[in-house]
C-alpha positions in Angstrom: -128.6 -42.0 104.2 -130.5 -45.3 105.9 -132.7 -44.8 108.2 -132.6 -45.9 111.8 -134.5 -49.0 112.5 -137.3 -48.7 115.1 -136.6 -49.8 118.3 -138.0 -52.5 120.0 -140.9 -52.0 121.5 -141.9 -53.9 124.6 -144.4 -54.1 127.1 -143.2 -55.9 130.8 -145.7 -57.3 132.1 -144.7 -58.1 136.5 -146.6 -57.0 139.5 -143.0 -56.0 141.3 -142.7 -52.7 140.7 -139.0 -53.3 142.0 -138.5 -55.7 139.8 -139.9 -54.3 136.7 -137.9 -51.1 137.1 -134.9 -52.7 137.1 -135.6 -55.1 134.2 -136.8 -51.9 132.3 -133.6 -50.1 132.8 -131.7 -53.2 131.9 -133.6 -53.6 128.7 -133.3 -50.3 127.4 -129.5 -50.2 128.3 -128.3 -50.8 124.6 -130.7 -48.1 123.5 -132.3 -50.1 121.0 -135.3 -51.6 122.7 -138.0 -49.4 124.6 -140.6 -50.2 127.8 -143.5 -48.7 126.3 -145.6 -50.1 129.1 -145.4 -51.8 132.5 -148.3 -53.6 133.3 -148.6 -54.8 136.9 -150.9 -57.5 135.8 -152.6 -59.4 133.4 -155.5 -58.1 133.0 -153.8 -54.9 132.7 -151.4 -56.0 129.9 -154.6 -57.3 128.1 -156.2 -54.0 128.1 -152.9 -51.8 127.1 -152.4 -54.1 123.8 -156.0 -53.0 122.9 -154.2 -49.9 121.9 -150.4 -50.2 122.2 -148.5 -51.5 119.3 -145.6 -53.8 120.9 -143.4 -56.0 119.2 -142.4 -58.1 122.4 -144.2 -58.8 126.0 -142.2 -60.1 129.0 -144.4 -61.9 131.3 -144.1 -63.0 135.1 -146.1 -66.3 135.7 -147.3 -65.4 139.3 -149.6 -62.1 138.8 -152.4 -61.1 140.8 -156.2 -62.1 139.3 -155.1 -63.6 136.4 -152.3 -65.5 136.3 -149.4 -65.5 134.1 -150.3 -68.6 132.0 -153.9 -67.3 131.1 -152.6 -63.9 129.9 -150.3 -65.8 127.3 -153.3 -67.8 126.2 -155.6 -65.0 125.6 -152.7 -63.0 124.2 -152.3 -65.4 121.7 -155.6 -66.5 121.2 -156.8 -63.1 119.9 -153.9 -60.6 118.9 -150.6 -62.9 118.9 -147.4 -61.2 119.6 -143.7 -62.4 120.7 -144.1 -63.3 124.7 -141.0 -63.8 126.6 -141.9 -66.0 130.2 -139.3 -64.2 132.8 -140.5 -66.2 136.1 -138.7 -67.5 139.0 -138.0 -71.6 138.5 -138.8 -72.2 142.0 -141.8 -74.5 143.5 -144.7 -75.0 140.4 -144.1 -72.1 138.1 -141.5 -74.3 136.3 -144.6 -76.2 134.9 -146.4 -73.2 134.8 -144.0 -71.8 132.6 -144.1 -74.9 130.3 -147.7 -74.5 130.1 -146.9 -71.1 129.0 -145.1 -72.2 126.5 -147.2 -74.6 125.3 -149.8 -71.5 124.9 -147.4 -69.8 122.5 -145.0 -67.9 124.7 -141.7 -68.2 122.6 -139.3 -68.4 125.6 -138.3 -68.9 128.8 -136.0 -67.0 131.7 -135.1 -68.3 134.9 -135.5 -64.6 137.4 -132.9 -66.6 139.3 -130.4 -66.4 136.6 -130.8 -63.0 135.8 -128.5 -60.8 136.9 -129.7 -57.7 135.9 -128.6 -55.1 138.8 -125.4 -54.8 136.4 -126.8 -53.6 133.1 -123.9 -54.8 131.2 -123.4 -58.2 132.7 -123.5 -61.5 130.5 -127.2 -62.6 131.7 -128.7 -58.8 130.7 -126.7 -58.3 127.1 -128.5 -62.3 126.8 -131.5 -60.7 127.3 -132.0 -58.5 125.2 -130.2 -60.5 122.4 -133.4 -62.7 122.8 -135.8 -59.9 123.0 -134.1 -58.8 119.5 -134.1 -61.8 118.2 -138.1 -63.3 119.1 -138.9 -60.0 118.2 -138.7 -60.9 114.4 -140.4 -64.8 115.1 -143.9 -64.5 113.5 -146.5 -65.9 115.7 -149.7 -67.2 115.4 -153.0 -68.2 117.1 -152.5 -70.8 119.6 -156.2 -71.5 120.6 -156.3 -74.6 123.1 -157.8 -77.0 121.0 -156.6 -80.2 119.6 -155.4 -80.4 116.1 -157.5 -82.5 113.7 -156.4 -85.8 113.3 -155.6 -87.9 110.4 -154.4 -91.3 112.0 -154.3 -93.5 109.3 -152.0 -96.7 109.8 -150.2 -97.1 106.8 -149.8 -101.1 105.8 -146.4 -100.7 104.7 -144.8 -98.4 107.7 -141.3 -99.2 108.4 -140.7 -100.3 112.2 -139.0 -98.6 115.0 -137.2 -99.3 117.9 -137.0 -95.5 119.6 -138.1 -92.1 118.5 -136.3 -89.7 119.3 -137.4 -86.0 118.9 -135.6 -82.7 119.0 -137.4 -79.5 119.8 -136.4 -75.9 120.3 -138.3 -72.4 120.3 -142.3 -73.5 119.9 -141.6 -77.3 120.8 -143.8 -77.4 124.1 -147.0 -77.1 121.8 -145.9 -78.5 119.1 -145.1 -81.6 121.4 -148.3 -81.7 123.2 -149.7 -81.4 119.8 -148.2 -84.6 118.7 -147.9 -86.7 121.4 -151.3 -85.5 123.0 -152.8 -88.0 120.2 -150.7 -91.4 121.4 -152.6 -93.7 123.6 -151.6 -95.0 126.8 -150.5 -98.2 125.4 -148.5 -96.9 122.5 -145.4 -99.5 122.5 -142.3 -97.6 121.2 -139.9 -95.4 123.9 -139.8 -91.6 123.1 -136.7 -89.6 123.6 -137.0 -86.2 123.7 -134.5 -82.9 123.7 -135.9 -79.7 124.2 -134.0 -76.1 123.9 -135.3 -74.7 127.8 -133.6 -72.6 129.8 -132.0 -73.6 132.8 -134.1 -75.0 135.4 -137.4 -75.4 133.5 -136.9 -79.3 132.4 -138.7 -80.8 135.3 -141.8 -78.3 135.3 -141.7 -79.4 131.3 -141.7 -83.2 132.0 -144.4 -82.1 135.0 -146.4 -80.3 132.8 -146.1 -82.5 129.9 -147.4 -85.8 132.0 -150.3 -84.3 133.3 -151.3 -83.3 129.7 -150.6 -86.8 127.4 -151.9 -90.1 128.0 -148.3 -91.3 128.0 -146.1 -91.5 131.2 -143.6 -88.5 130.8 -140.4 -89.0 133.2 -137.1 -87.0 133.1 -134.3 -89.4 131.5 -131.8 -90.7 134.3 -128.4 -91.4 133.5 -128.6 -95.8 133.2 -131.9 -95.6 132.8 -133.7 -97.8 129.6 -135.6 -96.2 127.0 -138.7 -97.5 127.7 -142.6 -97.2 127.4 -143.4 -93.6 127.4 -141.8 -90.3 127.0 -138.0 -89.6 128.8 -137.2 -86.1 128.5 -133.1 -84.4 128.2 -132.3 -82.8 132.0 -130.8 -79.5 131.3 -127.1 -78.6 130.9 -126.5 -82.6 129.5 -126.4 -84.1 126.4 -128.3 -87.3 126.8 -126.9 -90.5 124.4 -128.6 -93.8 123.8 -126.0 -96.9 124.9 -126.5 -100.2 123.5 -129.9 -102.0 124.3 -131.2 -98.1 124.6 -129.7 -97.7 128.2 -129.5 -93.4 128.6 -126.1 -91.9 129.0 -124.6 -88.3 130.1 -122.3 -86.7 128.5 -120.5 -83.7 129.7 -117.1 -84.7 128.4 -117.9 -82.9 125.1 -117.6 -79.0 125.0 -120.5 -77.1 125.0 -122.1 -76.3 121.8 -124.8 -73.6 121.5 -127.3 -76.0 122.5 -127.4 -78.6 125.8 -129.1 -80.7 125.3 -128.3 -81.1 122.1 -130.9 -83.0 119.6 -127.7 -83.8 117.3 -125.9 -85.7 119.8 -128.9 -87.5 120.8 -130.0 -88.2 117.0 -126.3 -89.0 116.3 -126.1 -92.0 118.9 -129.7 -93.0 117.8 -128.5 -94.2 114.4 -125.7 -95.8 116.0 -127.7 -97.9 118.6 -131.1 -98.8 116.3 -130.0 -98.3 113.0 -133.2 -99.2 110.4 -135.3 -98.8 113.5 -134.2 -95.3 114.4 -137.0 -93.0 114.4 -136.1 -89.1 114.3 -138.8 -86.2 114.2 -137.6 -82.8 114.2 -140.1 -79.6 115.1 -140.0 -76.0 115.4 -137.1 -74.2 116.3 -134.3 -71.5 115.4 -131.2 -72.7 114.2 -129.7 -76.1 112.9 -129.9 -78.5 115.5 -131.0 -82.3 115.1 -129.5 -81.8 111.0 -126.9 -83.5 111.3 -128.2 -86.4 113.6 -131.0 -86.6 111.6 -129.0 -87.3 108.3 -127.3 -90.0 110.6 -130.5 -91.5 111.2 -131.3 -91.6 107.6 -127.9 -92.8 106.7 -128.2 -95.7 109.4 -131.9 -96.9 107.1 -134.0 -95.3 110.0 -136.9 -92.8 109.3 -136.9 -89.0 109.2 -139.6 -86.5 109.9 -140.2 -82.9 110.2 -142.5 -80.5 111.5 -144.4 -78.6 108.0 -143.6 -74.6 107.7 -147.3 -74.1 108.6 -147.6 -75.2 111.9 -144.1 -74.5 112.9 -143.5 -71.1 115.4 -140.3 -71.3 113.9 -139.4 -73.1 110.6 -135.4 -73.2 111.2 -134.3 -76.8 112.6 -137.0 -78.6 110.6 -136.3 -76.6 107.0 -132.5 -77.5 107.3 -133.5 -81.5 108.4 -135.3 -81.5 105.4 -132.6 -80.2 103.1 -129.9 -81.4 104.6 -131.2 -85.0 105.9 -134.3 -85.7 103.3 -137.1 -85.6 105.9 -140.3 -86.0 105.0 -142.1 -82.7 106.4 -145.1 -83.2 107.8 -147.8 -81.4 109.3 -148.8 -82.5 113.3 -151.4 -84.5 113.0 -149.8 -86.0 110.4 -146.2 -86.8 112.3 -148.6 -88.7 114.7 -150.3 -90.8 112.0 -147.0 -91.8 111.3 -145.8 -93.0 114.5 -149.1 -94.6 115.4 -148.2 -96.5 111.8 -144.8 -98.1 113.5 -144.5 -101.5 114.2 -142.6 -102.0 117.9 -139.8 -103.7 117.4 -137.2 -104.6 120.1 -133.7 -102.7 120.6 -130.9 -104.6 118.2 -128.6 -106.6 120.1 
């Protein structure tokens, strides 16, 4: 006879005591998955993991004394464990939240799409299919330091029009990670699609301005793909038109991912051909695959993020198989595209 898996053990970390009782009854509503302690702040959360084994920690971004974001980082700066941000989208914590993310926090939750009065409703069985499923995501340290760099220009690097770069669970860091070492004046436009939940885009493309030397805007629909980084809105899939001009496509149905880094990579290849540039990092799943082996069909140049520094080797293992992408590590992906010689849109 098999045994019973464990359940889910899960510490909720929220100063609301309303709040936390009802996200620990909706949790535990399946049975599966147990609150084994609610912490009503950080520096309370810090002090239960000295001696609570968890497997997952929910954690509100506005806490009293320490705040949300630094709890992640010292979580994950000395005993790393699966953190799930649940925090309300509204005013800063969006960017707060991407910061979060950036520290090593797996995911992201939008309070204001949570309905979770109703046990059983469709955003509360959601939740705890992520809690299951980042429960099994090894983690590792996230100290906030820069990665060393290797920036070698290569002589013989191929030339690119646009890069465009698809990124899902462990993306924020490994994006500030790579595009942290760009300079200001680095020449070719950066497209970017990143798996977020609803509602946290702009506090990403906030966040991610005030951290690279590179502007960072969100892409608008007409909009050029031009100097700096343009980041998917949520709920859209963003394609490149000729000359690089951004269009939205909702005409499509959705797939388990919008933005998706497929349809993005897909139109790409289409528009730059041998100047397509497509890097793929850290995420669960398959997305960017198949764009990225259209990219490398069109001539154009595939990377993806190494199995090392990855939160999540999924998207960039299948990229490699499937596409031929040279994996890389993060330092390394930027060597590369500092090695790229600008070269104008086809016409």
């Amino acid at each position: 006879m098999n045994a019973q898996p464990e359940p889910t053990r899960v510490l909720i970390c929220e100063d609301s005591r309303t709040y936390a009782a009802v996200l620990k009854r909706a949790i535990e509503h399946d049975g599966d998955i147990t609150v084994v302690v609610v912490a009503p702040s950080g520096e309370a959360a810090l002090t239960a993991l000295e001696t609570t084994t968890v497997d997952v920690v929910t954690m509100d971004i506005e806490l009293p004394g320490m705040n949300g974001l630094e709890a992640v980082e010292q979580i994950m700066g000395s005993r790393p464990c699966p953190i799930l941000i649940i925090s309300s989208h509204l005013g800063t914590s969006s960017e707060h939240a991407a910061a979060a993310l950036a520290a090593g926090a797996l995911d992201a939750a939008s309070k204001d799409n949570l309905d979770l009065i109703d046990p059983e409703s469709k955003s509360a069985t959601a939740l705890r299919a992520r809690i299951r499923q980042i429960r099994n995501v090894p983690v590792i340290n996230h100290p906030r330091s820069r990665l060393r760099s290797r920036l070698l220009p290569s002589s013989d690097a191929p030339s690119g029009a646009v890069i465009a770069i698809c990124a899902s669970t462990g993306g924020p860091q490994a994006l500030r990670s790579v595009l942290s070492l760009l300079p200001a004046t680095f020449a070719i436009p950066i497209v970017v699609i990143q798996h977020i939940a609803s509602g946290f885009g702009r506090g990403l493309s906030d966040w991610l301005n005030a951290e690279i030397a590179l502007p960072v805007r969100l892409a608008a629909p007409g909009d050029q793909a031009t100097h700096g980084v343009s980041i998917a809105p949520d709920d859209v899939d963003l394609r490149l038109g000729p000359g690089g001009s951004f269009r939205f496509d909702r005409t499509e149905p959705a797939g388990l991912y919008r933005p998706s880094g497929d349809a993005l990579l897909t139109s790409v290849a289409q528009v730059a051909g041998t100047l397509a540039v497509a890097v793929v990092l850290s995420g669960m799943g398959r997305d960017g695959a198949a764009g990225a082996r259209a990219v490398r069909e069109a001539g154009g140049t595939v990377l993806a993020q190494d199995e090392a520094s990855s939160a999540v080797y999924g998207m960039p293992k299948v990229a490699a198989l499937e596409a031929g992408a040279t994996v890389l590590g993060l330092d390394e992906i930027a060597a590369r595209l500092l090695s790229l010689r600008p070269r104008p849109f086809p016409t």
